[in-house]
C-alpha positions in Angstrom: -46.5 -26.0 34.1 -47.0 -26.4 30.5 -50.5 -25.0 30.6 -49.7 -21.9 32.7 -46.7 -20.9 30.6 -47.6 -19.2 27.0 -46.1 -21.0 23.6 -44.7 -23.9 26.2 -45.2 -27.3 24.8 -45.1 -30.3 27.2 -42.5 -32.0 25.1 -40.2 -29.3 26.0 -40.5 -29.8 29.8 -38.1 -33.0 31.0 -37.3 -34.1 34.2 -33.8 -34.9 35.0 -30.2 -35.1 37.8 -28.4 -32.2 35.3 -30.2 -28.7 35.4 -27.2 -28.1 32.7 -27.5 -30.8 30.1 -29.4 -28.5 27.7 -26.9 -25.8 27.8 -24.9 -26.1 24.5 -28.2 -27.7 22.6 -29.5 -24.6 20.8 -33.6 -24.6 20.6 -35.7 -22.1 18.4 -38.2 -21.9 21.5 -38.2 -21.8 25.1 -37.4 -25.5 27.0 -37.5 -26.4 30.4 -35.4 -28.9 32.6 -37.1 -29.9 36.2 -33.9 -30.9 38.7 -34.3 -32.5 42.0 -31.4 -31.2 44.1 -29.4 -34.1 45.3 -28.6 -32.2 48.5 -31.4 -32.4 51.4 -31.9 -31.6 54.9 -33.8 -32.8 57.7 -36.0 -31.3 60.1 -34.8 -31.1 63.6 -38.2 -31.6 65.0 -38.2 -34.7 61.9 -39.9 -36.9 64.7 -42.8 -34.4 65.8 -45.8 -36.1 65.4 -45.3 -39.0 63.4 -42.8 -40.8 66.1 -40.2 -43.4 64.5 -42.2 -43.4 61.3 -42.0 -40.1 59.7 -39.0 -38.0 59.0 -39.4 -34.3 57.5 -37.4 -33.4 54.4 -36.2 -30.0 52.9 -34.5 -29.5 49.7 -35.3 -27.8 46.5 -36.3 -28.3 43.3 -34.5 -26.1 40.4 -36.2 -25.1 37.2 -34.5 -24.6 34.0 -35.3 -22.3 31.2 -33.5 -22.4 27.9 -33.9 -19.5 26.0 -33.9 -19.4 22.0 -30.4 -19.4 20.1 -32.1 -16.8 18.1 -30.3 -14.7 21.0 -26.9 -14.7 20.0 -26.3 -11.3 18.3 -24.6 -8.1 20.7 -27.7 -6.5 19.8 -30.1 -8.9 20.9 -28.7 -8.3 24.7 -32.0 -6.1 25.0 -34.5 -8.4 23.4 -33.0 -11.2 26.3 -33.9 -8.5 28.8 -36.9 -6.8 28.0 -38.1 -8.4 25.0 -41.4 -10.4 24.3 -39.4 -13.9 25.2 -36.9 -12.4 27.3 -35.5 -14.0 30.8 -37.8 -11.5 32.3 -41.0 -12.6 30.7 -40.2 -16.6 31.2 -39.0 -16.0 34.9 -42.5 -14.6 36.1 -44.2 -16.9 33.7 -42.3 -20.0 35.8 -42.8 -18.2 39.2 -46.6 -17.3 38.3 -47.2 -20.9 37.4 -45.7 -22.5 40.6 -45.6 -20.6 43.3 -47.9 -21.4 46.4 -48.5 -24.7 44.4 -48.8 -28.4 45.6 -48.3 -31.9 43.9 -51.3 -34.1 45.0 -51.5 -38.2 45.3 -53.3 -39.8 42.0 -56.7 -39.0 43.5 -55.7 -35.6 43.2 -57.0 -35.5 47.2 -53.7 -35.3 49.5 -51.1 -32.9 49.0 -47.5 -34.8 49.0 -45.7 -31.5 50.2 -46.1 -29.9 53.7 -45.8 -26.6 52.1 -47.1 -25.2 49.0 -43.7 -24.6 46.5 -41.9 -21.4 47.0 -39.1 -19.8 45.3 -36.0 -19.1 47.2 -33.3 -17.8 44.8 -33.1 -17.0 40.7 -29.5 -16.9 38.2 -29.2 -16.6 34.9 -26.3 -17.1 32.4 -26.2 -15.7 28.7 -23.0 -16.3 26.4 -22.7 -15.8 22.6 -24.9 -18.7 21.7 -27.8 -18.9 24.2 -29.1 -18.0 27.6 -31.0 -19.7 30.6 -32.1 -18.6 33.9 -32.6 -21.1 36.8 -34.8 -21.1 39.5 -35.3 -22.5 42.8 -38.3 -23.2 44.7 -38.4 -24.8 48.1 -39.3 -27.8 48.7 -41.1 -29.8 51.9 -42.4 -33.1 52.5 -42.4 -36.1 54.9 -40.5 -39.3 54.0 -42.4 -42.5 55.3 -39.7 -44.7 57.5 -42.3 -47.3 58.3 -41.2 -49.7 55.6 -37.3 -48.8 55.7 -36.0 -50.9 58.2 -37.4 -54.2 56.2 -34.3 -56.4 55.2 -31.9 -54.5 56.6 -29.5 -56.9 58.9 -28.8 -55.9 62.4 -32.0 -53.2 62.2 -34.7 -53.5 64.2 
């Protein structure tokens, strides 16, 4: 993501449980939190061509941009709008970097999700001191069950 977004630094870009930890830290530049959601569904066809061992997941994946403190005047509403490193500008530089993109294995040869990412729904909060605008991209894969009964009692 780093490498598709202008003036992003890798350091910048964490992964963590709390797409709101950041929210009070003020930042002179942009940051970004990655958040698995902790909420997921399964397919009801989960069993549809991989039998007993396969099991089709869908959740989502929310990204978090943190936008400057340097935002925090009644004037500066506009510049969060329209400005050079406003919402705007960051939210189609996050949606141009991963949309219709996969995560491959190591070998960078099998694609982990069954569909590329796609995002599903956008919000964005600015108060007196800073700003941020979350977005969520679907997410799909299959969850490998062949190894899940092993030391379970009573499982077979």
């Amino acid at each position: 993501m780093a490498e598709s977004i202008p003036d992003t630094n890798p350091d910048l870009i964490r992964i963590t449980s709390d797409p709101n930890q950041n929210r009070r830290i003020p930042s002179d530049s942009v940051s970004f939190l990655i958040s698995p959601s902790p909420i997921a569904q399964y397919d009801e066809m989960h069993f549809s061509g991989g039998a007993n061992e396969q099991l089709t997941v869908i959740t989502k994946v929310v990204v978090t941009a943190f936008m400057p403190h340097s935002l925090d005047e009644p004037d500066d509403i506009k510049e969060f709008f329209a400005g050079n490193n406003s919402i705007n500008t960051v939210k189609i530089n996050v949606l141009r970097a991963l949309s219709g993109k996969n995560i491959y294995d190591d070998n960078y040869d099998l694609p982990l999700l069954n569909v590329p990412l796609r995002p599903i729904e956008h919000s964005w909060v600015k108060d007196k001191s800073s700003g941020d605008i979350q977005i969520s991209f679907h997410v799909e894969y299959d969850e490998d069950l062949r190894d899940i009964d092993d030391g379970l009692p009573g499982v077979n």
